[in-house]
C-alpha positions in Angstrom: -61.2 45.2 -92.1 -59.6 44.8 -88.9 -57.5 47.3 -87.6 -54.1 45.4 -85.7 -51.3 46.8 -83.6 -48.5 45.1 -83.5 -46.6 44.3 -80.0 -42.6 43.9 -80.3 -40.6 44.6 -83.3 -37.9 41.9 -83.4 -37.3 38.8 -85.5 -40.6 37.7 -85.0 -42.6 40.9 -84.9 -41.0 41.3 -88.4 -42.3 37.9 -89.6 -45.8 39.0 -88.6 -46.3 42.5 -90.0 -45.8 41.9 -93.7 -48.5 39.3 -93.2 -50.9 41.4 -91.2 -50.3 44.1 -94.0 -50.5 42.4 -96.6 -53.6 40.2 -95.7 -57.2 41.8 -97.4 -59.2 42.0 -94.1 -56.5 43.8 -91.6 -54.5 46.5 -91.5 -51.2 47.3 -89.5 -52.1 50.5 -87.8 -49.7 50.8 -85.4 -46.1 49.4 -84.0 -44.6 49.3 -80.6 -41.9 48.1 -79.2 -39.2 48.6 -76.2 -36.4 50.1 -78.3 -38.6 53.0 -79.9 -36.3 53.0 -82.8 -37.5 49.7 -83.8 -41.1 50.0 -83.8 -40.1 53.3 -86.0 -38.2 51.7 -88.5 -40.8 48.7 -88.5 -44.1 50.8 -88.9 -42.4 53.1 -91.7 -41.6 50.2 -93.8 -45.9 49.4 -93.7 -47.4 52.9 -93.5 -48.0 52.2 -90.0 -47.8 54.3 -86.6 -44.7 53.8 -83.8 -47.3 54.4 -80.2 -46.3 52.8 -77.0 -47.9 49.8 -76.3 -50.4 51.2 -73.5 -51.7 53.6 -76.2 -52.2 51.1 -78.6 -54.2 49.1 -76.1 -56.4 51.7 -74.8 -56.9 53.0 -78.6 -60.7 52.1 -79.0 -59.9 52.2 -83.0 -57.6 48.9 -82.7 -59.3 45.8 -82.8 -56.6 43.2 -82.3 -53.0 43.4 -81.1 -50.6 40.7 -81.9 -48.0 39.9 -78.9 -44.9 39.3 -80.2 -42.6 40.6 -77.3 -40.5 38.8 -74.5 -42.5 36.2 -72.6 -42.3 37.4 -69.6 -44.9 40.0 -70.6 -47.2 38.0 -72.6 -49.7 37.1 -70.1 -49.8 40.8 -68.7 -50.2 42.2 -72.2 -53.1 39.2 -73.1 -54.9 40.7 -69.8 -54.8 44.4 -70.8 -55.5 43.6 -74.5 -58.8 41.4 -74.0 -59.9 43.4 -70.5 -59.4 46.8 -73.4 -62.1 44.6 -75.4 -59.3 43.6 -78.2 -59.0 40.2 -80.3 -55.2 38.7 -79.1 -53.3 36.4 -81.7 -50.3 35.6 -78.5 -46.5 33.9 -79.3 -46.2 30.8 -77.3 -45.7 30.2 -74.2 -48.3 32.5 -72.4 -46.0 32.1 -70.1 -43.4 30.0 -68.2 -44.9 29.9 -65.0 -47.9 27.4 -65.5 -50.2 28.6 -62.6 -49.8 32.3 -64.5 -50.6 30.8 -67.8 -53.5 29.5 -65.9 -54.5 32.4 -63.9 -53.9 34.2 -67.4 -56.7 31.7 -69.0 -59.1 32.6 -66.4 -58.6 36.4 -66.9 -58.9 36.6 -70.6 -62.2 34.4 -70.8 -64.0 36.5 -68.4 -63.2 39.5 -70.6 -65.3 37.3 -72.8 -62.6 38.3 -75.9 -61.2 35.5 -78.5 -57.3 34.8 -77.8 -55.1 32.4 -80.2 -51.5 31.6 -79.4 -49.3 31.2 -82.2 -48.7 27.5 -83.0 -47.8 28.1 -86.1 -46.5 24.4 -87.2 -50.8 23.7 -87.0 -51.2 25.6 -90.1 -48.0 24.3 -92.3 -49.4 23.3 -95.3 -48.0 20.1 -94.8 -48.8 19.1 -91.5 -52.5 20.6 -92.2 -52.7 18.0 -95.2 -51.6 15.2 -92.7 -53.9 16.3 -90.1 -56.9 16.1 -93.1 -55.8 13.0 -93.9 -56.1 11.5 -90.9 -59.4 13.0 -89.8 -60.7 11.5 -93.3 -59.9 8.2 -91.8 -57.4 7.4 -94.8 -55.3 5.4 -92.1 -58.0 4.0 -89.7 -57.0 4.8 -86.0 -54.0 6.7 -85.1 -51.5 4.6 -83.0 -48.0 5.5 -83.2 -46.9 9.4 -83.4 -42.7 10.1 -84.0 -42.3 13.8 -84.1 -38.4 14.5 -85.4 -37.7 18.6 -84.2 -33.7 19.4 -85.0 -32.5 22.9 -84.9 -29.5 23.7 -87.1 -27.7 25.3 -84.2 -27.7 26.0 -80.6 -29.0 29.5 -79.2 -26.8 32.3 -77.8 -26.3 31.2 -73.9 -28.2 34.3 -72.8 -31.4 32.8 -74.6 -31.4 29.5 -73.0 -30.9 31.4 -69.3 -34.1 33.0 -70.1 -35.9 30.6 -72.2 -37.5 27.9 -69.6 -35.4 25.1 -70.7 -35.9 22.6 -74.0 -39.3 21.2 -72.7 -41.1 24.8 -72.4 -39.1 26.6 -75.1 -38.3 24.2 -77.9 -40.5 20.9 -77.3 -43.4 22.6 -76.7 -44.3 23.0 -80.3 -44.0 19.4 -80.9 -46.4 19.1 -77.6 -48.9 20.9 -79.4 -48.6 19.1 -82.5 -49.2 15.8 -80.5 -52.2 17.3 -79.6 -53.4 18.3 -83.1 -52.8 14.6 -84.5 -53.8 12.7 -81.7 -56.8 14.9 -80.8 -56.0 14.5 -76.8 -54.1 14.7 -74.0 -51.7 11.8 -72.8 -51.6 10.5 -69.3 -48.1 10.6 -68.9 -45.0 11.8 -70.1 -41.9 10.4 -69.6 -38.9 12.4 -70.8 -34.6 12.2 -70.4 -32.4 14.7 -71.9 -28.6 15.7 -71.4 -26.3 18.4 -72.5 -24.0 16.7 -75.0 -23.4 19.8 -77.3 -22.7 22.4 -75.7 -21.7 22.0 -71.6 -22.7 25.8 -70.9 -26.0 24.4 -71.6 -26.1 22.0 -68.8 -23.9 24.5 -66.5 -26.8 27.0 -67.4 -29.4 24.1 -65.8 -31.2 22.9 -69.5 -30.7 19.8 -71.9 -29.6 20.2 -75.7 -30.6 17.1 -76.5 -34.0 15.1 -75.3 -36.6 12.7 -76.1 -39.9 12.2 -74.6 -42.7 9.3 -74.8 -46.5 10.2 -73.9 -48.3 7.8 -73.3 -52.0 7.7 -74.0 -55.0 6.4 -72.0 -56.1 3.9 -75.4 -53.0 2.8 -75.7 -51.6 5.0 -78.2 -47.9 6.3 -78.2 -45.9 9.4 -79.3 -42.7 10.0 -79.3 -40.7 13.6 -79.6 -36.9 13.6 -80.3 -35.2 16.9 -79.9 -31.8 18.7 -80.7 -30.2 21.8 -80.8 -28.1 21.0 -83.3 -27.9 19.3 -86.5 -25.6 19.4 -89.1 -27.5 18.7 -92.2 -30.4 21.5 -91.0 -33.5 22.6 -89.8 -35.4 18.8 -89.5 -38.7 18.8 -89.1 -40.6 15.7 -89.7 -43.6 13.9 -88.5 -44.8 10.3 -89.1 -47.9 8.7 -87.5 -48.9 5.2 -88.1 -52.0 3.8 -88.0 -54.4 0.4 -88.0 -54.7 1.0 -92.0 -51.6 2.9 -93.3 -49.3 5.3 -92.5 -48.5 9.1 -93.2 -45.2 10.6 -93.3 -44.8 14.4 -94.0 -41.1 15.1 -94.5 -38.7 17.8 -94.6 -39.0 20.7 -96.5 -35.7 20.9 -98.8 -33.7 24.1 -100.3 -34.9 22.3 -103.7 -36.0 19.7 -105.1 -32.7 18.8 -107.6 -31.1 15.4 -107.0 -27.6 14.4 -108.4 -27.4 10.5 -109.4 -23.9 9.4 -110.7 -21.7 6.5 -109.8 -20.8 7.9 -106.0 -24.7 7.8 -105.4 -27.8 9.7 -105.5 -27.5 14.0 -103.3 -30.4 15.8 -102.5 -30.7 19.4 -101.3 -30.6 19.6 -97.6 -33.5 20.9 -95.5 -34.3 24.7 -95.4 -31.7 26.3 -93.0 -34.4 27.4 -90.0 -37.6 28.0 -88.8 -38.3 31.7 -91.0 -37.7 29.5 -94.4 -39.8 26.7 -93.2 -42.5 28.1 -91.9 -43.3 31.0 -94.1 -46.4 29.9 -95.5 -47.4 28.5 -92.0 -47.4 32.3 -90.8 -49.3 33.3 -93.5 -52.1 30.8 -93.1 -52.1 31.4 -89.2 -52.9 34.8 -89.6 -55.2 34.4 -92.4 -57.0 31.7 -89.8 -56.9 34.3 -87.4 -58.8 36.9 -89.4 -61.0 34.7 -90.6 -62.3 33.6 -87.4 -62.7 37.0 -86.4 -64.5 38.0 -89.0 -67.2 34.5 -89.1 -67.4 34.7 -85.2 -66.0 31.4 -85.0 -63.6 29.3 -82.4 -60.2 30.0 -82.7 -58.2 27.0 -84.1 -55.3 27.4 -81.4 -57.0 28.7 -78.2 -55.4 29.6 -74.3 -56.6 26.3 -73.4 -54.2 24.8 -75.9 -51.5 27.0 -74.6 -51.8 26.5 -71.4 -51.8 22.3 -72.4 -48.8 22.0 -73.9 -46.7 24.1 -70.8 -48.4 22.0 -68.9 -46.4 19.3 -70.8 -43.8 21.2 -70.7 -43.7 21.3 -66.8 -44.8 17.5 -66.9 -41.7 16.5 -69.1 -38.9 19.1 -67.2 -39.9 17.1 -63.8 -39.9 13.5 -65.5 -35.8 14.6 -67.0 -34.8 15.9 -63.5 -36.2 12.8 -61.4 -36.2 10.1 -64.3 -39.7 8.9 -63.7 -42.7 9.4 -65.9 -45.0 12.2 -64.9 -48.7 11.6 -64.8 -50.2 15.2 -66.5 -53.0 15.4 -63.8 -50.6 15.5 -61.4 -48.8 18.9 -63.0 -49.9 21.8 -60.7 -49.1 25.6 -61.3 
């Protein structure tokens, strides 16, 4: 059993420690967290210890810390965790500087420990099933990608000051999941957004509102729509097309009831945000997690993957401020 400490105790740190509790092969031995209150309240609720976050790193007993703090300190915390000889599972992005997610990269694989960042849509269940599908070869070659990602509503103001804008914060989770279908890079990335829901968005320097096109060396196409707000929900689909069929894995609804009268058919609407639909996902990511640990095996969402989809990210920021398509080789740090 692997013994974890927990970095950060807010939204997200509480998403994670249930699982890292509740999973067979760890244990959450200790908490931390910048409001010491938090990490308290947090680690009571799992029999687990509030330490600062230098003495869980430097505690030989801990074998793997989970970062779930700010950003700005992930790549930092990734270099004292692994350089302590720790296992890291790392909330994305490592960081939003890409030459420090880079440098970052470098660090942690000359400390020769395993790092996974947190793309938790790779291990929805239904997403994962897609992905299976595919590699089965149940729709020949993959061609088309359209990856729908809809938040219900807009962040607080203060989060999208600090956030990196749409393309690093929000997008970059459909950036990885373009990678996970389409099983490489594209060439180029051509993106426009615009702030039509909220104008302290654009006064604050970001988009609410974007879609980008990569374009792939084969020939192949994705395209990502994004907006920070939708009225029916949180609206996460994914579609691919290929030479022999097509898959489709759609939302995730509040239930599965449907009303048919003479005004017309109602469904439930899709769960309200990313905790509800993604539950399971954060399960099975830590359970991959573990288990790679434990079998000595790659980790299914590695630095390398991180550090790929900022560089997207950066790719797609500069192709919506100069409205030209941005070759990915051409992304520096």
């Amino acid at each position: 059993m692997i013994a974890v400490g927990l970095l950060g105790a807010g939204r997200i740190g509480q998403v994670h420690a249930p699982n890292i509790a509740n999973h067979p092969g760890s244990k959450l031995a200790a908490v931390s967290d910048f409001v010491p209150e938090a990490a308290a309240d947090l680690a009571a609720k799992f029999g687990a210890e509030a330490r600062s976050t230098e003495d869980i790193i430097a505690d030989p007993a801990i074998d793997a810390v989970l970062i779930a703090t700010s950003t700005d300190t992930h790549a930092d915390l990734i270099e004292a965790a692994t350089s302590a000889g720790k296992a890291v599972l790392c909330e994305k992005p490592v960081d939003l500087s890409l030459e420090r997610a880079r440098a970052c990269a470098a660090v942690a694989k000359a400390n020769g420990q395993p790092v996974m960042v947190a793309f938790n849509r790779r291990f929805d269940p239904n997403f994962n099933a897609m992905k299976a599908a595919l590699d089965a070869g149940q729709i020949g070659k993959p061609e088309l990608l359209s990856i729908t990602s809809f938040d219900p509503a807009p962040p607080p103001l203060a989060y999208v000051k600090v956030s990196g804008g749409l393309f690093r914060d929000m997008m970059i989770h459909d950036f990885d999941m373009a990678n996970f279908m389409m099983g490489a890079l594209p060439d180029t990335i051509h993106a426009v957004g615009s702030s039509i829901i909220d104008t302290s968005i654009g006064e604050a320097g970001d988009v609410d509102t974007a879609a980008a096109t990569l374009s792939y060396s084969d020939g192949r196409i994705a395209v990502i729509k994004n907006s920070r707000r939708a009225a029916h929900g949180y609206d996460q689909r994914v579609e691919l097309l290929g030479s022999e069929g097509l898959l489709q894995a759609q939302n995730m609804l509040e239930n599965t009831v449907v009303k048919s009268n003479g005004t017309g058919v109602i469904g439930a609407k899709p769960t309200y945000f990313f905790l509800e639909r993604y539950a399971a996902a954060y399960v099975a990511e830590w359970d991959s997690f573990v288990t790679a640990l434990r079998d000595g095996t790659a980790m299914p969402a590695t630095l390398d993957d991180g550090v790929a989809s900022l560089a997207m990210g950066e790719a797609a920021t500069r192709s919506c401020q100069t409205g030209q398509p941005v070759a990915l080789a051409d992304v520096a740090g």
